[in-house]
C-alpha positions as CSV (number, residue, x, y, z in Angstrom):
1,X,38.1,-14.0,160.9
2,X,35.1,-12.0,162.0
3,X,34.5,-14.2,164.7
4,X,38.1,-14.6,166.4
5,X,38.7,-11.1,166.2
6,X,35.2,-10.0,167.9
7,X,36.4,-12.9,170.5
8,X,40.0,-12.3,170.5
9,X,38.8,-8.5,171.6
10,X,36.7,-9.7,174.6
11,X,39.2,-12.3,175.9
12,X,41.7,-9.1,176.1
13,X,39.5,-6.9,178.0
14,X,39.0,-9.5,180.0
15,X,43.0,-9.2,181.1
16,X,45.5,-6.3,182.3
17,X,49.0,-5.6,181.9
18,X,51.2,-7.5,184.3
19,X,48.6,-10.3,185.3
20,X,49.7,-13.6,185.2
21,X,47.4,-16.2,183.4
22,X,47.8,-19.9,182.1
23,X,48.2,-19.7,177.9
24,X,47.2,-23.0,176.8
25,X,43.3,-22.7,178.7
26,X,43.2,-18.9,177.5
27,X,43.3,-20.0,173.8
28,X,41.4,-22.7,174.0
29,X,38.6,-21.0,174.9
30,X,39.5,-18.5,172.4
31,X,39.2,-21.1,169.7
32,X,36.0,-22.5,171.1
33,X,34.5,-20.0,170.7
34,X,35.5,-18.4,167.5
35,X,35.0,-22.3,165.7
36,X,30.9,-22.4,167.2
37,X,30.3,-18.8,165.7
38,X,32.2,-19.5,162.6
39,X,31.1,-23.3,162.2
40,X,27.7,-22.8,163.9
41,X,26.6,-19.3,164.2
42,X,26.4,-19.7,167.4
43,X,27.8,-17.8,170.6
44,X,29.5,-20.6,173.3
45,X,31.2,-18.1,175.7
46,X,28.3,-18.9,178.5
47,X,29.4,-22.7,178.2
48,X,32.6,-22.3,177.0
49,X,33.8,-24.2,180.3
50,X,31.2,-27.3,179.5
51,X,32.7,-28.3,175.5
52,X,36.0,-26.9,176.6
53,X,35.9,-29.7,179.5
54,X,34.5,-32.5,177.1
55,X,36.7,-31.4,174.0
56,X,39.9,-31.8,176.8
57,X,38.1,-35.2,177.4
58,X,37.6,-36.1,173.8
59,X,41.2,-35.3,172.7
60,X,43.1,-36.9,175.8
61,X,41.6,-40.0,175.1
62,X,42.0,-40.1,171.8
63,X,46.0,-39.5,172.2
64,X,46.0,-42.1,174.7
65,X,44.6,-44.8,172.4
66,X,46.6,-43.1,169.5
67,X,49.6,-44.4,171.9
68,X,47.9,-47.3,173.2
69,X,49.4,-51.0,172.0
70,X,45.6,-52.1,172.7
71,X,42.8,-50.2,172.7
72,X,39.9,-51.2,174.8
73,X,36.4,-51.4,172.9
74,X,34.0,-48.2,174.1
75,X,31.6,-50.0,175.8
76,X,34.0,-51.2,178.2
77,X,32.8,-49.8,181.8
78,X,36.4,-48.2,182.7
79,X,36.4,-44.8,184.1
80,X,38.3,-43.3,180.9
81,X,35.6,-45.2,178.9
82,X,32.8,-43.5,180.7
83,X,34.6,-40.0,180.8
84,X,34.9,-40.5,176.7
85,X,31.5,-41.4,176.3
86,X,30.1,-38.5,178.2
87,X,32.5,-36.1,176.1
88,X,31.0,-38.0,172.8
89,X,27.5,-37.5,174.4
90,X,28.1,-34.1,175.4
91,X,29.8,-32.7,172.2
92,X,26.7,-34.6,169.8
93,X,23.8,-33.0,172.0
94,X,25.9,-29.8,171.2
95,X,25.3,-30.0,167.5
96,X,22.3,-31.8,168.1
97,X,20.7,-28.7,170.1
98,X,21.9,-26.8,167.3
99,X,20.3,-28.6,164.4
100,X,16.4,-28.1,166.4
101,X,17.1,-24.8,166.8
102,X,18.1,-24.3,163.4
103,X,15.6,-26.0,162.5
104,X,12.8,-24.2,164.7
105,X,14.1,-20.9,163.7
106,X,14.1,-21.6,159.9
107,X,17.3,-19.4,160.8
108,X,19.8,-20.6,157.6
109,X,22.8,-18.8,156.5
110,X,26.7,-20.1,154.9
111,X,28.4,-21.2,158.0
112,X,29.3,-25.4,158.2
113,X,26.3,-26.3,160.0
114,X,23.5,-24.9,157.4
115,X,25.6,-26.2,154.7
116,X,25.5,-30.1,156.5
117,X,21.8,-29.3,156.8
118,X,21.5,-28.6,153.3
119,X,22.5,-31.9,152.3
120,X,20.2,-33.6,154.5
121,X,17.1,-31.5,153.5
122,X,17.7,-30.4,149.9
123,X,20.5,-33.2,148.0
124,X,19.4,-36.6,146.5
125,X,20.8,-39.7,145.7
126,X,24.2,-40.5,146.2
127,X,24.9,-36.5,147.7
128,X,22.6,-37.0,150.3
129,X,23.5,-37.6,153.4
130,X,21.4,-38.7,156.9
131,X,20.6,-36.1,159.8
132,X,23.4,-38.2,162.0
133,X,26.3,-37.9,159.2
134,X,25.3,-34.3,159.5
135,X,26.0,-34.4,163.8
136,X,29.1,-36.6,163.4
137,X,30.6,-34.5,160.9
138,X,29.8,-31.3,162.4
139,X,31.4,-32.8,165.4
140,X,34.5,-33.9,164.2
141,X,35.4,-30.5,162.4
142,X,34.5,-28.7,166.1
143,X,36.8,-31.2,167.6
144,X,40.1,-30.9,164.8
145,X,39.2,-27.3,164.8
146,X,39.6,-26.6,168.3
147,X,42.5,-28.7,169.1
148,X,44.6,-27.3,165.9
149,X,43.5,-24.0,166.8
150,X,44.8,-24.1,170.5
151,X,48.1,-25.9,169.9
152,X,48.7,-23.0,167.1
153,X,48.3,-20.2,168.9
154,X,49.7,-21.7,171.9
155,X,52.7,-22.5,170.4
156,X,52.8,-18.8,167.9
157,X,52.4,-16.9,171.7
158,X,55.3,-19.4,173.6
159,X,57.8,-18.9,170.5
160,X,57.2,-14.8,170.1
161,X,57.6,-14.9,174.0
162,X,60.7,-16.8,173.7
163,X,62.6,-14.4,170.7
164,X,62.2,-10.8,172.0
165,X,63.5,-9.5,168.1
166,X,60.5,-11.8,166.4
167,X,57.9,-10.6,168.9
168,X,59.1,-6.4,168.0
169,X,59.1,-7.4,164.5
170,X,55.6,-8.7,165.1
171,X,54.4,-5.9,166.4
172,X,55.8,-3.3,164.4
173,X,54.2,-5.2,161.4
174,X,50.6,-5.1,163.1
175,X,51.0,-1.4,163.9
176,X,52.4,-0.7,160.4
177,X,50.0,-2.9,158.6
178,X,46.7,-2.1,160.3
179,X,47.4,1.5,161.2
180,X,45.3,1.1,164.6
181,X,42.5,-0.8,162.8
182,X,40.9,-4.1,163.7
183,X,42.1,-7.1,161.9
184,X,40.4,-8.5,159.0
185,X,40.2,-11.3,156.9
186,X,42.3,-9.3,153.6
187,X,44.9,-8.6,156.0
188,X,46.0,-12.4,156.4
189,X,48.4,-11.9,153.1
């Protein structure tokens, strides 16, 4: 909660009243980068564009061979195969970098990625699991995150937009509610 407000706040500064801008982009980088500081501890917004561009990939193609009567194996040299590839490449040297740096900086906290870690380092036997079930799973929560993320918010701001009587009952509950105040994490009931 900490994390998308901190980023919700800096994605609003970044706009003015009247200016036009496209909502579906806006929120997915807002949930890029709230899901790397949540998930990861880490700040994305300097290569929000990059993961943004490969999670677009990643997710494209996967609703195409969702819909697909045949899917293709991934080694096939098509240019949709290469452009998944390089969003699976791109996304796993993501969480990759992460784990060395984690790793270098001895740096361990409670987000996802220190918890993944902690079963590679610390668990045994059947609890255990390898340094690459660690990356693929850290992936695959970025990737569900960020798309659910998007497509809620997207969809809460295009339905508010649409019922003028929802979107002042809205608001009159945020000013009501947090008086002026920041959101938090309590204020969700």
């Amino acid at each position: 909660a900490q994390a998308t407000v901190k980023h919700a706040q800096q994605l609003l500064h970044d706009w003015s009243d009247g200016a036009e801008f496209d909502l579906i982009p806006a929120m997915a980088r807002l949930s890029l980068v709230s899901i790397g500081e949540a998930l990861f501890q880490v700040d994305l917004s300097d290569r929000a564009e990059l993961y943004g561009r490969a999670l677009q990939i990643h997710s494209e193609t996967l609703r195409d061979e969702f819909r697909a009567l045949f899917v293709l194996p991934d080694w096939f040299p098509t240019a949709a195969k290469r452009r998944k590839r390089w969003a699976a490449r791109c996304l796993r040297d993501l969480i990759s970098q992460l784990i060395r740096e984690r790793r270098a900086t001895g740096r361990y906290g409670d987000d996802v990625l220190s918890i993944l870690l902690s079963a590679v380092d610390e668990l045994q036997g059947e609890s255990r699991i390898t340094e690459q079930q660690a990356i693929d799973e850290a992936t695959i929560l970025f990737v569900a995150g960020q798309d659910d993320i998007t497509a809620a918010l997207s969809w809460c701001f295009f339905l508010l937009a649409q019922n003028r009587a929802c979107e002042d009952r809205f608001r009159e509950e945020l000013a009501t509610e947090l008086g002026g105040r920041l959101p938090s994490h309590a204020d969700i009931a």
